[in-house]
DRENTORKOL-3810 file (N, C-alpha, C; in nm, 4 decimals):
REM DRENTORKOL-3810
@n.u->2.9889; n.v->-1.4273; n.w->-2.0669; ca.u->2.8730; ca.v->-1.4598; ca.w->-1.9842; c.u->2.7922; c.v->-1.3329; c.w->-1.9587
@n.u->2.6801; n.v->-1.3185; n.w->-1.9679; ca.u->2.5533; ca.v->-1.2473; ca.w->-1.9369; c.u->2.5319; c.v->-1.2188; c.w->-1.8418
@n.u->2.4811; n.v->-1.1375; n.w->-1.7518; ca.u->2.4820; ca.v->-1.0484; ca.w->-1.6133; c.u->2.3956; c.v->-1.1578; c.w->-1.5833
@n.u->2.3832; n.v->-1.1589; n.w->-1.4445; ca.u->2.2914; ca.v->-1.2879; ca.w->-1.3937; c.u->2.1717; c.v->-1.2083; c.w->-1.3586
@n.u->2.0073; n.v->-1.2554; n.w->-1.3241; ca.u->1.9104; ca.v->-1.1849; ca.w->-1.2954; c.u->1.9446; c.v->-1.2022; c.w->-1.1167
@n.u->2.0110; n.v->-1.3061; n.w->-1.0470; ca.u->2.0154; ca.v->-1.3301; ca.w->-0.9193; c.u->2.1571; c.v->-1.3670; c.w->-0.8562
@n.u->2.2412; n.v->-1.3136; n.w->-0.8154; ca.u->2.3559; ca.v->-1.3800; ca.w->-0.7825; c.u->2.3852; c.v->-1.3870; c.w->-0.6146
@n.u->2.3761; n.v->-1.4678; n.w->-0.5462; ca.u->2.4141; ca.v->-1.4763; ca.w->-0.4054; c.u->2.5639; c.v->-1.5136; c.w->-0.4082
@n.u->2.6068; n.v->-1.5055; n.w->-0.2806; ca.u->2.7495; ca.v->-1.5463; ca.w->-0.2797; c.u->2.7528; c.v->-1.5170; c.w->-0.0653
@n.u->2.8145; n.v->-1.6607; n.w->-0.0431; ca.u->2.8306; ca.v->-1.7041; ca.w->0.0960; c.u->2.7125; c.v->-1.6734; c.w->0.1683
@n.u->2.6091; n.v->-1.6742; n.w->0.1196; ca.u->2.4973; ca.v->-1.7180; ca.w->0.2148; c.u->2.4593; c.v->-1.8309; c.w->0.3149
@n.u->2.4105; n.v->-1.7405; n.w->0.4493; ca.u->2.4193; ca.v->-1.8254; ca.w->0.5351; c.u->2.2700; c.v->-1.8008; c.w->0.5503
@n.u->2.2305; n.v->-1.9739; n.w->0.6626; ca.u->2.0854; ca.v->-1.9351; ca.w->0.7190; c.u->2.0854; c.v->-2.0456; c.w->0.8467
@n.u->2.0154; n.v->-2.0111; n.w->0.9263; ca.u->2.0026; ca.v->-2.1076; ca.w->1.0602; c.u->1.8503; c.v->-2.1465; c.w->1.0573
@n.u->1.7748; n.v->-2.2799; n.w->1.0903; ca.u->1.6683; ca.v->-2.2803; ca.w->1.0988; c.u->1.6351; c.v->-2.2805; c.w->1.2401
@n.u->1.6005; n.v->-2.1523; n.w->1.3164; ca.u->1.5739; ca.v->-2.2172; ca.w->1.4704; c.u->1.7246; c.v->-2.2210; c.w->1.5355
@n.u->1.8040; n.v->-2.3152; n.w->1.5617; ca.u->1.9336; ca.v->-2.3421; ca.w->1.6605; c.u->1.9937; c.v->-2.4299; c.w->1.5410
@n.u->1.9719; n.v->-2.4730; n.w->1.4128; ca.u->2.0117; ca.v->-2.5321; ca.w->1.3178; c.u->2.0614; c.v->-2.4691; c.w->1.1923
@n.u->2.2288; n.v->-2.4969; n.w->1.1564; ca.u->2.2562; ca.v->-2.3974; ca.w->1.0842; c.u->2.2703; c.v->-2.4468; c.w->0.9786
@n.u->2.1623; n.v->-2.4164; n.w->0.8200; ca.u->2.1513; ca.v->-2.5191; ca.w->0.7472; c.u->2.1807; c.v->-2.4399; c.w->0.5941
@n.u->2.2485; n.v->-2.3483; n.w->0.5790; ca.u->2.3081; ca.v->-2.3317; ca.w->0.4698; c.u->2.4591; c.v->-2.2479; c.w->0.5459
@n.u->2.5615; n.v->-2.3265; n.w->0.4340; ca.u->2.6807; ca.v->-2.2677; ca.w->0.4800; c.u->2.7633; c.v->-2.2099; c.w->0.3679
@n.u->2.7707; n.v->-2.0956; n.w->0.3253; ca.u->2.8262; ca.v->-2.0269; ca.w->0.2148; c.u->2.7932; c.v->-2.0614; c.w->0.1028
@n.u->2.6705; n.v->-2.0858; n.w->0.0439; ca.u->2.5931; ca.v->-2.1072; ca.w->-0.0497; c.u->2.6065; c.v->-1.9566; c.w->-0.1742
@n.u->2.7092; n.v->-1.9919; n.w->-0.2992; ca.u->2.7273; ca.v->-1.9606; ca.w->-0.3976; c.u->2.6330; c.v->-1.9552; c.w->-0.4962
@n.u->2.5789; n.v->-1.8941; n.w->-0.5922; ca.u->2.4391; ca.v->-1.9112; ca.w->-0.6930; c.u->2.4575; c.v->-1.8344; c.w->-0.7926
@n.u->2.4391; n.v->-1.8192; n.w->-0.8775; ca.u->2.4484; ca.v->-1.7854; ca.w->-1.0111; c.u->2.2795; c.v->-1.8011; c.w->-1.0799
@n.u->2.1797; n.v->-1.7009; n.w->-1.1013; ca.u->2.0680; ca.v->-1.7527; ca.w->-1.2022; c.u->2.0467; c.v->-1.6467; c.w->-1.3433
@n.u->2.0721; n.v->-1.7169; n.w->-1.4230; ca.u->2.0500; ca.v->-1.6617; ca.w->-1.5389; c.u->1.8947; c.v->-1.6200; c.w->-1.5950
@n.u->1.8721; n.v->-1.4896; n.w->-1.6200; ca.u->1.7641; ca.v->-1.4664; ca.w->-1.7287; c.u->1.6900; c.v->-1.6132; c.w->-1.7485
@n.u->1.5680; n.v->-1.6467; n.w->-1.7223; ca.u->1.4971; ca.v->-1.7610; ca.w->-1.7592; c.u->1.5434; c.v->-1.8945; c.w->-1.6894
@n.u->1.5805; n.v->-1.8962; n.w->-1.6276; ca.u->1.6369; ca.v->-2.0468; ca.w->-1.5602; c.u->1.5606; c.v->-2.0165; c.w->-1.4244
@n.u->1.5134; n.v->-2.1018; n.w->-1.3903; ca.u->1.4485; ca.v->-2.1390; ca.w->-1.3019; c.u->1.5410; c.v->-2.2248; c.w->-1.1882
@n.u->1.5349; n.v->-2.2296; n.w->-1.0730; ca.u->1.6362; ca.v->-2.3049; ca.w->-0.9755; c.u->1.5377; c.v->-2.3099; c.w->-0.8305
@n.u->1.5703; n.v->-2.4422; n.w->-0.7972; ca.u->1.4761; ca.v->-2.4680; ca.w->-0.6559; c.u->1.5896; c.v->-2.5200; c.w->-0.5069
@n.u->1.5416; n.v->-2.5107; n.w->-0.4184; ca.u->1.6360; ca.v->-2.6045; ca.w->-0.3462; c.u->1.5498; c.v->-2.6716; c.w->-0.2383
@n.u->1.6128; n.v->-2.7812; n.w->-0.2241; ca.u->1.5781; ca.v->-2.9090; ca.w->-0.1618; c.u->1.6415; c.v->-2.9512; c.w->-0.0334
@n.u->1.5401; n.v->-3.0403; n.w->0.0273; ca.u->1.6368; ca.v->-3.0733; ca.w->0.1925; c.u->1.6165; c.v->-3.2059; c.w->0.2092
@n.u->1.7141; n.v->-3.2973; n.w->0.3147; ca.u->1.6405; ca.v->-3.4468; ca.w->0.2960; c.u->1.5851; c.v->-3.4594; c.w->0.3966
@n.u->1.5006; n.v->-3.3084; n.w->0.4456; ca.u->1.4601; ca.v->-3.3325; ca.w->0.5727; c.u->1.3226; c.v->-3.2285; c.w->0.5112
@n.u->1.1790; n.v->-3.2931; n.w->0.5978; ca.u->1.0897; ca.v->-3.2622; ca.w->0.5789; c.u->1.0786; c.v->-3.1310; c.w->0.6581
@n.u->1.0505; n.v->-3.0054; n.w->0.6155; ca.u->0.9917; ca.v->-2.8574; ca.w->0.6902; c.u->0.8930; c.v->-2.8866; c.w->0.6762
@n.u->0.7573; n.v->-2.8561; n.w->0.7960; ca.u->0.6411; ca.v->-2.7892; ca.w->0.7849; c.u->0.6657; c.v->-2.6367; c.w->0.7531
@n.u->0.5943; n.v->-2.6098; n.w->0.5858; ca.u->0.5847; ca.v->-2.4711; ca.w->0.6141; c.u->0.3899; c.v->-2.3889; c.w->0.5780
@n.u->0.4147; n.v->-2.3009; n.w->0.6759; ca.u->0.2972; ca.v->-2.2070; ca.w->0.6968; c.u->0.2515; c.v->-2.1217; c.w->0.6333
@n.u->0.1370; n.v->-2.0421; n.w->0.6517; ca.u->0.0989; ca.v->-1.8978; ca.w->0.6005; c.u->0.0491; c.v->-1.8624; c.w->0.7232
@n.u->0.1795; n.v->-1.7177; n.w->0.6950; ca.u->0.1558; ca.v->-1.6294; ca.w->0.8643; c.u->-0.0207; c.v->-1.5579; c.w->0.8528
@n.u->-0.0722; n.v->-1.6217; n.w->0.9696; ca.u->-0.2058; ca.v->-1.5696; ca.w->0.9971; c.u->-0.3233; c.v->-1.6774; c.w->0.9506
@n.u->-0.2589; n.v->-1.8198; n.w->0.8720; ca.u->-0.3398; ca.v->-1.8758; ca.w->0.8204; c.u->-0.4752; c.v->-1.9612; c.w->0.9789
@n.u->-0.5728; n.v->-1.9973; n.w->0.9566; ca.u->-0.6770; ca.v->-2.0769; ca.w->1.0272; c.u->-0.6208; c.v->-2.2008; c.w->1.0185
END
């Protein structure tokens, strides 16, 4: 296997008082593209936007 361009390992994140990734493992190879998804709608912003 090929060095990865991105590798996380036990990543955590809280949104606010909500703790919504829990040891999140990842692996991205050279050219692969990867997204992640929620079944819950975020509003998201641009800091400073009108």
């Amino acid at each position: 296997m090929s060095t990865p361009a991105l590798e996380i390992s036990g990543l955590q994140a809280w949104y606010g008082e909500s703790h919504i990734l829990h040891g999140v493992d990842m692996r991205v190879g050279q050219g692969e593209v990867v997204t992640a998804m929620s079944h819950r709608q975020l509003k998201v912003g641009t800091a400073g936007a009108a």
